[in-house]
PAPA-372104 format. One line per field, with one value per atom (N, C-alpha, C): x, y, z. Coordinates in steps of 0.1 Angstrom, whole numbers. Atoms other than C-alpha are relative to their C-alpha. Layout:
N
east	[X,...]
north	[Y,...]
up	[Z,...]
//
This chain:
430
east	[13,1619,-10,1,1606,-6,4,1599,-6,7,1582,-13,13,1547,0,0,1557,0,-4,1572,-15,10,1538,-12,11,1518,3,-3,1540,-3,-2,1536,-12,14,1501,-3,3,1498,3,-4,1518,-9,12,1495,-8,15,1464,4,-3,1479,4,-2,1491,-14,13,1456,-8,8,1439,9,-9,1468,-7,5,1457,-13,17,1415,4,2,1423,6,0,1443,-11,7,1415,-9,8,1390,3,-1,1406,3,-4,1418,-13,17,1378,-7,10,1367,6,-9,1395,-10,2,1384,-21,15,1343,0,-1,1353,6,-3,1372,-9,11,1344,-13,8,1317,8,-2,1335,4,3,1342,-18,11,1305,-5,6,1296,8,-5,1320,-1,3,1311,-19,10,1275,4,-8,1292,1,-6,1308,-14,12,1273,-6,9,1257,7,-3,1285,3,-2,1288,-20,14,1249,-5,-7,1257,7,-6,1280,-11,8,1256,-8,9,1233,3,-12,1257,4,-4,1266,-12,14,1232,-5,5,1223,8,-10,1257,-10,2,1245,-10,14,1206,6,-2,1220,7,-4,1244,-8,7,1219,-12,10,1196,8,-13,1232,-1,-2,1235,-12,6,1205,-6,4,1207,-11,2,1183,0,-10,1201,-11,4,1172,-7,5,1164,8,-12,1198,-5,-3,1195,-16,12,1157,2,5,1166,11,-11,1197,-4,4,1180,-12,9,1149,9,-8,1177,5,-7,1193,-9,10,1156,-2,0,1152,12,-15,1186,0,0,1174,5,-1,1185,-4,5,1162,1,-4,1168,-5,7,1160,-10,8,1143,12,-7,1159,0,-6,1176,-4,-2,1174,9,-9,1204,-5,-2,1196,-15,13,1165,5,-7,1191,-3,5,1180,13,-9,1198,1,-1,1214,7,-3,1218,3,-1,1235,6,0,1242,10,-6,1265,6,-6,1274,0,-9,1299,2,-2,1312,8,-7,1326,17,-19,1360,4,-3,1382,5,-12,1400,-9,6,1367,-9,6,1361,1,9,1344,-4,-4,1343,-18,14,1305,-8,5,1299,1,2,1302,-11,9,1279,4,-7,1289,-12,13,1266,11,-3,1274,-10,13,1253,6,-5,1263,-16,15,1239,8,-5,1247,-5,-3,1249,-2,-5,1239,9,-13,1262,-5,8,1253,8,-12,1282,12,-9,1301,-7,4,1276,3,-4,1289,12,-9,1324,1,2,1304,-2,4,1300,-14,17,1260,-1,0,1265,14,-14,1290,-4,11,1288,7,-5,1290,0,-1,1294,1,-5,1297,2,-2,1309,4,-6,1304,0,-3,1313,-9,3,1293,5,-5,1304,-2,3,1291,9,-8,1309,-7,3,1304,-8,8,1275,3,-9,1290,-7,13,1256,-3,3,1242,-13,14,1210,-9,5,1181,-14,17,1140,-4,10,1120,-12,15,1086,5,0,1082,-7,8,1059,0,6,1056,10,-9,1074,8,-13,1101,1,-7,1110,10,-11,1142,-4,6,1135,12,-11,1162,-9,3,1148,2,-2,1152,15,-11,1185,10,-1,1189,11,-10,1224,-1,-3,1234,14,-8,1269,9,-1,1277,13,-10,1306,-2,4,1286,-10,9,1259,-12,15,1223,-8,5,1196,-16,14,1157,-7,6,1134,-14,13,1105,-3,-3,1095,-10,4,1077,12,-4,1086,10,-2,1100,5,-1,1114,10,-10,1142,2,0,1136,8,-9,1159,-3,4,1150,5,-3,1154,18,-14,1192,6,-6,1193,12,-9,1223,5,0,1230,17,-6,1266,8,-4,1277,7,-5,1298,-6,10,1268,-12,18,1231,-9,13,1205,-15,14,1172,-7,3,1150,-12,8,1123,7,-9,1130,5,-4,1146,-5,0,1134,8,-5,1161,0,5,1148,4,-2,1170,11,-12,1192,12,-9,1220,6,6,1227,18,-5,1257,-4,7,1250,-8,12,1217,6,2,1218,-15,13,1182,-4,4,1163,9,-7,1184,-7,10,1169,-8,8,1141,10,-6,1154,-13,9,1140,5,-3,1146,18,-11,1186,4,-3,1183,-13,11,1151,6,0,1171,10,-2,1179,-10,13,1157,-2,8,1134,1,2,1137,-13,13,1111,0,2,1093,-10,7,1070,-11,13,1036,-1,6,1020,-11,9,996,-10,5,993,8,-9,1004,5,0,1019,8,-13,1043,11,-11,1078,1,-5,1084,7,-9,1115,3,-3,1124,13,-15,1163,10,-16,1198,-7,2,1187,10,-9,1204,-14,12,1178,7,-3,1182,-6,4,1174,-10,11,1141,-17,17,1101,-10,5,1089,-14,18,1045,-2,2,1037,11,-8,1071,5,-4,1095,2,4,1094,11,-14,1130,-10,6,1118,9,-11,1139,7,-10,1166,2,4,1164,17,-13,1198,3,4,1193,14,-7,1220,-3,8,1206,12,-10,1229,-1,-1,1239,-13,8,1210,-7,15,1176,-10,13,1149,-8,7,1116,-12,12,1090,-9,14,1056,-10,14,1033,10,-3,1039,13,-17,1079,6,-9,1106,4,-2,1109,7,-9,1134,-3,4,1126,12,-14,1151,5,-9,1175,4,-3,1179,8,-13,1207,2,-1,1209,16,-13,1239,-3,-1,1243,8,-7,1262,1,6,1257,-14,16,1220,-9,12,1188,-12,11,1158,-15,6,1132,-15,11,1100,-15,6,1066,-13,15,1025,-9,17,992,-6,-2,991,-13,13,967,7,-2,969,-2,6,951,12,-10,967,3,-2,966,15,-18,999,6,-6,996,1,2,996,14,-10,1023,8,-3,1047,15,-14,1079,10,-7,1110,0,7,1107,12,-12,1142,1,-2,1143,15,-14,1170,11,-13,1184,3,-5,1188,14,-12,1221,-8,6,1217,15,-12,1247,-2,0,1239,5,-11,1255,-8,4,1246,11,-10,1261,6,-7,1290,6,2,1304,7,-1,1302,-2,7,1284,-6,8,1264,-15,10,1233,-4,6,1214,1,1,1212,15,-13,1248,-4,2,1245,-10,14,1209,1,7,1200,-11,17,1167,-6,3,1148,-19,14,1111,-11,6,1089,-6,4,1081,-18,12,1045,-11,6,1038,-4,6,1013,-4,8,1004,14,-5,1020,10,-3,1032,15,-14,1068,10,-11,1100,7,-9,1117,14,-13,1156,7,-3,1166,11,-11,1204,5,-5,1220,16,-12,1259,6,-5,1262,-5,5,1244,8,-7,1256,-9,6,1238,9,-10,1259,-8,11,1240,-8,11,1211,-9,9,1185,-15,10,1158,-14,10,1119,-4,-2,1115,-17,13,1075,-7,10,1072,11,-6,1087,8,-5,1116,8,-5,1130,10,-13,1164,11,-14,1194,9,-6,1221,18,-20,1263,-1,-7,1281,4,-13,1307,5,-12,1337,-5,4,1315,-10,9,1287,-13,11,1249,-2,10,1225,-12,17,1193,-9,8,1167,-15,12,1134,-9,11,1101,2,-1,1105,13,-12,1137,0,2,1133,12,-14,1169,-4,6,1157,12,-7,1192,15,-7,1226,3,-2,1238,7,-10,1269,-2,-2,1270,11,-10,1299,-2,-2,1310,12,-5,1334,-6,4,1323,11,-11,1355,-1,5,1333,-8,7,1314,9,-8,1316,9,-4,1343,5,-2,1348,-8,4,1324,-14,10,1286,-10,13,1252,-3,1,1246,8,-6,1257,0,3,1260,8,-6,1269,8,-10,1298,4,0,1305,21,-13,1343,6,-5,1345,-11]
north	[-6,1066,-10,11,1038,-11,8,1016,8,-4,1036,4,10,1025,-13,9,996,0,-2,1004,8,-6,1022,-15,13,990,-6,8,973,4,-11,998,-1,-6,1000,-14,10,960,-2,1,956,8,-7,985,-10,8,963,-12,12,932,1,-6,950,4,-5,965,-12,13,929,-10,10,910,10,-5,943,-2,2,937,-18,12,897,1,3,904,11,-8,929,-8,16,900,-9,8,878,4,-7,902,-5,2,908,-12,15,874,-6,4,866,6,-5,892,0,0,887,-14,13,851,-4,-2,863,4,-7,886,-14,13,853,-4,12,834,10,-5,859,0,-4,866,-18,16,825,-6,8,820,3,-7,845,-7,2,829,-14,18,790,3,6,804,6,-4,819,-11,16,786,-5,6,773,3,-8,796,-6,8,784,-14,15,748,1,4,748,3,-6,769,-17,12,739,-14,15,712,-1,2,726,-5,0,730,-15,10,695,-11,5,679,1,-1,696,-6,4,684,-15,11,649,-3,2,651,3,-2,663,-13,14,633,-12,6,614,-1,0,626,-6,5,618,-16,11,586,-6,-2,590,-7,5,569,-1,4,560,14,-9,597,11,-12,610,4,-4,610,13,-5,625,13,-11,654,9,-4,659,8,-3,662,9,-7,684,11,-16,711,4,-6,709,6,-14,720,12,-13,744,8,-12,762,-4,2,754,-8,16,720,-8,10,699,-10,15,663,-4,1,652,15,-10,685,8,-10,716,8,-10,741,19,-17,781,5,-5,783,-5,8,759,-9,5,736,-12,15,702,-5,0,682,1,3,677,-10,12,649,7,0,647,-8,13,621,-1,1,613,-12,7,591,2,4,577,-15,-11,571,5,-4,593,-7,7,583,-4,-6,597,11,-10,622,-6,0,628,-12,3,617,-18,18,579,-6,10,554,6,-7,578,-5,4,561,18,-10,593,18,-17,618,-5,2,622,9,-9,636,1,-4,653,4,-3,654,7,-8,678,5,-4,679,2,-5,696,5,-9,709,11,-12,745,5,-8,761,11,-13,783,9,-10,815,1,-7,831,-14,16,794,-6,9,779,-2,-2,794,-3,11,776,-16,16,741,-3,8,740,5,-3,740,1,5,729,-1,4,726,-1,5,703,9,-11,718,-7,15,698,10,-11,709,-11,15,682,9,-5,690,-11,10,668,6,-6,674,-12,8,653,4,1,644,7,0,660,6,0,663,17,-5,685,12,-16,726,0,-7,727,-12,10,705,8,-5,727,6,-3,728,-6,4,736,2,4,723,5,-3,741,14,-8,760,10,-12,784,9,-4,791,12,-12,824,-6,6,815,-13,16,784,-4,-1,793,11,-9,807,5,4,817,16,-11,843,-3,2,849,-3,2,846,-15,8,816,-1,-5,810,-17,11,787,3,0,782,-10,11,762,-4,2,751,-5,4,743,8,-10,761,-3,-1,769,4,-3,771,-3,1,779,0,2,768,13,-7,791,13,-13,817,15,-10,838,10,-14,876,-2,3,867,-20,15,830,-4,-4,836,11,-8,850,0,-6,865,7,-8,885,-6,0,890,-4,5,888,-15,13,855,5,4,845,-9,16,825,6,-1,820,-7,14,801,5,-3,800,9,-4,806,-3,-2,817,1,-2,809,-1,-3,817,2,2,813,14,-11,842,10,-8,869,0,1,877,13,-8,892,4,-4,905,11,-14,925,-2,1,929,-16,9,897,0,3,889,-10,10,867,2,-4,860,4,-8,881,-10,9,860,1,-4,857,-4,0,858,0,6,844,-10,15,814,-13,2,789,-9,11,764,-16,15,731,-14,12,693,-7,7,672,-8,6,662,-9,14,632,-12,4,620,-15,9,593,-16,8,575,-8,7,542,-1,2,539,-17,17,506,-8,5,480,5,-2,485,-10,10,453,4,0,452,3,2,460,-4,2,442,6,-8,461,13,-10,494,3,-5,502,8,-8,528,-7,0,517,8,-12,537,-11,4,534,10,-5,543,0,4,527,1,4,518,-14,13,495,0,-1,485,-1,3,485,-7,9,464,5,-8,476,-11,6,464,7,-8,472,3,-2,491,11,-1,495,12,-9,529,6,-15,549,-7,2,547,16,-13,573,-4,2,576,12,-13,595,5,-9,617,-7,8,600,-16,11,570,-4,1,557,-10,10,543,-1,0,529,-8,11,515,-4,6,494,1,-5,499,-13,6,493,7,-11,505,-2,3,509,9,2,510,6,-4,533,4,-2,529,10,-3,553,7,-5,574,6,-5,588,-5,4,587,19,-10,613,-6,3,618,13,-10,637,4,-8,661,-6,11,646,-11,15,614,2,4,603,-13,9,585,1,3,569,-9,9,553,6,-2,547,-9,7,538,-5,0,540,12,-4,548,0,3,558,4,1,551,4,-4,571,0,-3,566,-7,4,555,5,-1,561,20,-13,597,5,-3,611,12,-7,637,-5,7,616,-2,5,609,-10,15,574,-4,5,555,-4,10,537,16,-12,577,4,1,590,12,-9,612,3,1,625,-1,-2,639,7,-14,654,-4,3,655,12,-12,680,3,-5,703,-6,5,692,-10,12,658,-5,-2,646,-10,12,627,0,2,616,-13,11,596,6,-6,595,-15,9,574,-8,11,546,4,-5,550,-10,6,533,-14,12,497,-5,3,492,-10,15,458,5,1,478,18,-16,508,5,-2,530,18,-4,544,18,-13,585,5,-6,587,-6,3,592,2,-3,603,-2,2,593,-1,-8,608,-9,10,581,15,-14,607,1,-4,599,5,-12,620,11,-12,646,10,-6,659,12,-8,687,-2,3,672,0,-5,686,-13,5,675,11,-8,691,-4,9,684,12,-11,705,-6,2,695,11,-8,710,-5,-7,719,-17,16,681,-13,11,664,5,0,655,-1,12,643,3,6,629,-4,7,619,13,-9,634,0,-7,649,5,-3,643,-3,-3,654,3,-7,661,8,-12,672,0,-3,680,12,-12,710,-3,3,708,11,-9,727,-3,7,721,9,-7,729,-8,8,712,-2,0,698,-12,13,677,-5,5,669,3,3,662,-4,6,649,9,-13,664,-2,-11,677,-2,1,671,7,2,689,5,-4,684,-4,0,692,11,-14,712,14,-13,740,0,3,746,15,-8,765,-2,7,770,9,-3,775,2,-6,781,-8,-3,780,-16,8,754,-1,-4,743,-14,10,723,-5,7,700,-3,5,688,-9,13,662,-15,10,634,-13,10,613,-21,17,580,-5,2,582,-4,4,563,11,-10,584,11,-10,608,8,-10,628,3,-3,639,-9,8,621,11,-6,650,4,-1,654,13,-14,686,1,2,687,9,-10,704,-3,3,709,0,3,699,-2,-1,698,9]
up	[1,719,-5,6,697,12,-10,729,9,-14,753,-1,-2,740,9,-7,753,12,-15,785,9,-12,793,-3,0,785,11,-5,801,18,-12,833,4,1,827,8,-4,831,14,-11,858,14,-8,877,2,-1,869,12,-12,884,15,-19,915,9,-6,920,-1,-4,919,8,-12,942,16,-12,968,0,2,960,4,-3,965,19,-14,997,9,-7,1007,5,-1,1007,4,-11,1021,13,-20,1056,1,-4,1052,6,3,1050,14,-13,1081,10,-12,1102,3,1,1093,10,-11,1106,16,-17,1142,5,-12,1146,0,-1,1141,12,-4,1158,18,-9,1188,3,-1,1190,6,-5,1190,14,-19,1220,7,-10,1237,5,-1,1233,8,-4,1241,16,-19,1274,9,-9,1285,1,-2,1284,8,-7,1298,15,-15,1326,5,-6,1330,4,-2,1327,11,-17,1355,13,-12,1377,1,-1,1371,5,-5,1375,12,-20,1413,4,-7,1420,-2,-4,1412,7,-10,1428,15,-15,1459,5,-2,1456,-3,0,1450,14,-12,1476,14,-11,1503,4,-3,1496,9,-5,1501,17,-11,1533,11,-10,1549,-2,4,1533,-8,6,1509,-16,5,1479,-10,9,1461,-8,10,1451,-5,1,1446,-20,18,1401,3,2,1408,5,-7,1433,-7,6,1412,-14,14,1378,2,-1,1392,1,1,1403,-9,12,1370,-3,8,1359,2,-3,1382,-4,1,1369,-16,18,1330,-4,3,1324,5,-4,1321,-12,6,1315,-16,12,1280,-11,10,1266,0,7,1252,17,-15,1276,-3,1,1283,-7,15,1256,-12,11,1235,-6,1,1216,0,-5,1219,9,-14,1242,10,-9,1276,2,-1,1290,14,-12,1330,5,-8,1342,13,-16,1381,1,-6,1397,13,-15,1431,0,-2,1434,-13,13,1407,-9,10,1376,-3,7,1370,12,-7,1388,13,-8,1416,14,-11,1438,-4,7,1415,10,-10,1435,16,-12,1466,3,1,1478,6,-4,1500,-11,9,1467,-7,10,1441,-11,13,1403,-4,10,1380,-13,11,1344,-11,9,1322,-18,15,1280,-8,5,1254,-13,14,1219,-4,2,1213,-12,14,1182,-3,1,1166,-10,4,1144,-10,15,1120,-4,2,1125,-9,10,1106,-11,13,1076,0,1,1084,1,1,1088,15,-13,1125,3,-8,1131,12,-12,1165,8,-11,1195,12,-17,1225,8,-12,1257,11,-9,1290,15,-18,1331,5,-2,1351,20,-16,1396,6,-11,1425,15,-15,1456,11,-12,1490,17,-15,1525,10,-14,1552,6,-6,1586,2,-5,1601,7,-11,1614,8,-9,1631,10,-9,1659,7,-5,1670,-9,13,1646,6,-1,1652,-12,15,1627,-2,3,1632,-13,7,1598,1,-2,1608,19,-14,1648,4,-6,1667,10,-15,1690,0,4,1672,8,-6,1690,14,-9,1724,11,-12,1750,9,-6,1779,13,-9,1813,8,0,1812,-6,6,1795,-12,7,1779,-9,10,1748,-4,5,1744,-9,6,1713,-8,8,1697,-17,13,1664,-1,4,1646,7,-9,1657,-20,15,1624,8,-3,1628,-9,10,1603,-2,5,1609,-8,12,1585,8,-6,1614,4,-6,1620,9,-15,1654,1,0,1648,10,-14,1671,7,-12,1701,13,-8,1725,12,-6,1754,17,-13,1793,5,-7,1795,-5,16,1768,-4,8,1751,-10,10,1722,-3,6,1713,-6,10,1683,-11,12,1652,-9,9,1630,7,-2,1637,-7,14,1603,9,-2,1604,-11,9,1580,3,-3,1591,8,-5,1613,17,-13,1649,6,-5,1678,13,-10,1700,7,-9,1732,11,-14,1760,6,5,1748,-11,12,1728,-6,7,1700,-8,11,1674,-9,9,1645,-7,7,1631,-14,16,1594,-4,7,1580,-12,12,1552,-5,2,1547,-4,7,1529,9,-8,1547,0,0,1555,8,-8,1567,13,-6,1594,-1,7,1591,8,-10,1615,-9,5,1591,-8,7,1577,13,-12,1614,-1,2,1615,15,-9,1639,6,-8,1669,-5,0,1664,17,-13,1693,7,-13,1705,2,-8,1719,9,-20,1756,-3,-7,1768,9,-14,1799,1,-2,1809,17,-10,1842,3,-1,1853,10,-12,1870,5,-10,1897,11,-2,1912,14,-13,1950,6,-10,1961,-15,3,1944,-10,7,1911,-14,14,1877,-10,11,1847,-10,15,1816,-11,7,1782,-2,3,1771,-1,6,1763,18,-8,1790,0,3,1792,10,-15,1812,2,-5,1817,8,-14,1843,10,-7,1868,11,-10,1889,15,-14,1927,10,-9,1948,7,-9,1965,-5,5,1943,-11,6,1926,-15,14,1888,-7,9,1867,-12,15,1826,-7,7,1813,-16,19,1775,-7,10,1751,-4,5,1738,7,-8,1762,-10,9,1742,14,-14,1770,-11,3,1754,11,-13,1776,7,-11,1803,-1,3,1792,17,-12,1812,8,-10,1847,9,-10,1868,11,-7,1903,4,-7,1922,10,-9,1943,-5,0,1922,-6,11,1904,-4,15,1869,-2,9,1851,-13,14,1818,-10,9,1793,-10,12,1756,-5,0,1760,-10,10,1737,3,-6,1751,-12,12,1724,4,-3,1731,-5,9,1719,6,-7,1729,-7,4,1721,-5,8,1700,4,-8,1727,7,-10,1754,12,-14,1781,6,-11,1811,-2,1,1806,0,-1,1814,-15,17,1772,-7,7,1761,-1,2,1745,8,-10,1770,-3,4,1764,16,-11,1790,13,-7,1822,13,-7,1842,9,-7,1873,3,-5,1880,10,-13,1912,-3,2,1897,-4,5,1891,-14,12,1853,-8,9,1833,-14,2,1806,-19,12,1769,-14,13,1735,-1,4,1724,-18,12,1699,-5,7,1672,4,-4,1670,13,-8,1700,-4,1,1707,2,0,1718,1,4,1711,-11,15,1681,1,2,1675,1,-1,1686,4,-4,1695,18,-21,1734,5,0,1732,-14,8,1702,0,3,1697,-12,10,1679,-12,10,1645,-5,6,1639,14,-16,1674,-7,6,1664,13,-10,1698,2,-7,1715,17,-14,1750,-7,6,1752,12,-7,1769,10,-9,1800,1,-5,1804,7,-9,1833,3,-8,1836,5,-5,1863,4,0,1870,-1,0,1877,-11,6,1848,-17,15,1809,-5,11,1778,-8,17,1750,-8,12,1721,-6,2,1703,7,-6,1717,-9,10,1692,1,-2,1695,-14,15,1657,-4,4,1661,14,-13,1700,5,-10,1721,6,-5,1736,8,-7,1768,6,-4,1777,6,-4,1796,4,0,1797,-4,1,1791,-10,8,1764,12,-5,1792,-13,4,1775,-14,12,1742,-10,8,1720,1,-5,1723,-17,9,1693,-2,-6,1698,-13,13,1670,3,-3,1679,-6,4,1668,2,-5,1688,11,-14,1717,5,-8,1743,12,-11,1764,14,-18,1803,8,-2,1811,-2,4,1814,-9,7,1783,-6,6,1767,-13,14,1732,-3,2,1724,-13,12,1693,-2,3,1697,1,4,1679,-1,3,1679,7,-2,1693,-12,8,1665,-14,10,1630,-6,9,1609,12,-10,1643,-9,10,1626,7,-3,1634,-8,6,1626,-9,7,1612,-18,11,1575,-10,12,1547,-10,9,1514,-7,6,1500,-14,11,1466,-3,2,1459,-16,13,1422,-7]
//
């Protein structure tokens, strides 16, 4: 009995110390789980930026890569680093997460990675420092953040593309007028009615964009897709022939069985019904008057460029500029020169001098017996066409296209550099 003061001190103490070992481990769970929930909260904030960051990082991959493609090279960092702005990183200032600046860097070829030295990619690297909120109070103010995309050139799905941004029936097919393409079709214009359809028309292709709307009445169409975004010229980075002086202008006109040679011809040549032309591979250079072919004649060539261009008039005049005008019944076979050729401009078969402002269009009436190979490029005049790859492929990049009847598109490019298309589009690969 004598000891059991003690024993309750002793009981008593022990309590106390038990009740401050559970108050120290209460404080520290607390202080743990105050620091999971911070630090949940801050990463959940980290991966939103960085889910924004990437966005930005495709988007400027692809705007670098699209400059890429049409060769372009000296505005790949600029068109790269404007889309990072447009998607909230911009170069050197503070971001839509963040008040750190940004850093946008570009390369082609890329730096690192699976696609290092690859000339036809382009990398975007975008890092920024991140403030942090309930971290601060474990010592991290900040945390970098980084996105890292690959965009890269490949070949062109599309091969038929009007460039007028505004006009109706940018794309026209009527009357029965067929388009059968083995590659895409794209219309730039933002009118109601920008592809038009009607009288027993047909368009049919992989893909149909349209940047405005369609009017199908009494035709039909693969399912269009609409509002797609505007685009430019995707042949705009093809250089233009020198083309020489005239003195004089006269038109050739051609009556029998001849061979032509490539070279600078003043006035046009003008082939005439029953008339037998073969142009040996090069670049012919027709100042004035374009080049016509009447019904009944028959054209050949092969690896030829016919380089179009004159006096930015309407006038008759023979030095005025004139485009194509090929009749139906004619037989015409002729095809672009492909890669590593000695003469002409590798894939182009009609080539449309670009600072043509006038309106005078182009006819190419092939019938059951005529080809073109190559492009078919008018890029600010009208173009009405009907026509065959053969066995190769069909380009047609003009202002407006109007298909007058039946017409098949090809897409084998396998003469061309790479077997691939002149045409280029950027895909994002990392």
């Amino acid at each position: 009995m004598g000891n059991s003061p003690h024993k309750a001190i002793l009981r008593r103490r022990l309590l106390e110390k038990s009740r401050g070992q559970v108050f120290t481990l209460i404080a520290i769970g607390l202080f743990v789980l105050i620091g999971f929930g911070a630090l949940a909260v801050d990463v959940g904030t980290l991966w939103i930026a960085k889910h924004r960051m990437q966005s930005a990082a495709d988007a400027a991959a692809l705007a670098g890569t699209d400059e890429l493609s049409i060769q372009m090279t000296s505005l790949i960092t600029s068109a790269a680093q404007s889309a990072s702005a447009q998607n909230g990183f911009p170069n050197g200032s503070g971001s839509s997460t963040s008040s750190y600046p940004v850093s946008v860097a570009v390369y082609n070829p890329p730096q690192d990675g699976p696609f290092s030295g690859n000339a036809n990619a382009v990398q975007v690297k975008i890092t920024e420092d991140q403030g942090t909120g309930f971290m601060g109070v474990l010592g991290w103010s900040k945390v970098p953040v980084s996105a890292n995309a690959v965009g890269i050139t490949v070949s062109g799905g599309s091969c038929v593309y009007a460039l007028d941004p505004s006009a109706p029936g940018t794309v026209t097919l009527s009357g029965g007028g067929t388009l059968n393409s083995s590659c895409g079709v794209y219309d730039n214009s933002n009118s109601g009615s920008a592809l038009t359809v009607s009288g027993g028309g047909t368009i049919t292709a992989p893909f149909v964009g349209v940047v405005g709307g369609t009017n199908l009445n009494g035709g039909g169409s693969s399912p269009p897709v609409s509002g797609i975004a505007a685009f430019g010229d995707p042949l705009a980075w093809v250089q233009a022939p020198s083309t020489g002086s005239c003195s004089s202008y006269n038109q050739k006109s051609i009556n029998i069985t001849t061979t032509l040679n490539p070279g600078l011809y003043c006035g046009g040549i003008k082939i005439n019904s029953g008339a037998n032309v073969t142009f040996n591979p090069g670049t012919y250079i027709i100042d004035g008057g374009g080049l016509t072919v009447l019904s009944s004649a028959v054209v050949n060539g092969s690896g030829v460029t016919f380089y179009l261009t004159g006096q930015n008039n309407k006038n008759s005049n023979p030095s005025s500029y004139a485009g194509i005008n090929i009749a139906g019944s004619a037989t015409v076979n002729l095809s672009a020169p492909c890669a590593g050729a000695s003469g002409g401009i590798e894939g182009m078969l009609f080539f449309q001098d670009r600072s043509i402002t006038t309106d005078m269009g182009s006819v190419i009436n092939g019938g059951s017996n005529s080809t073109f190979a190559g492009a078919v490029y008018f890029p600010t005049t009208p173009l009405s066409y009907s026509g065959s790859s053969g066995s190769q492929y069909t380009l047609l990049v003009a202002d407006t296209i109007t298909i007058n009847g039946a017409s098949s598109i090809g897409n084998n490019y396998s003469c061309l550099s790479g077997g691939s298309s002149l045409i280029k589009n950027a895909s994002l690969v990392q």
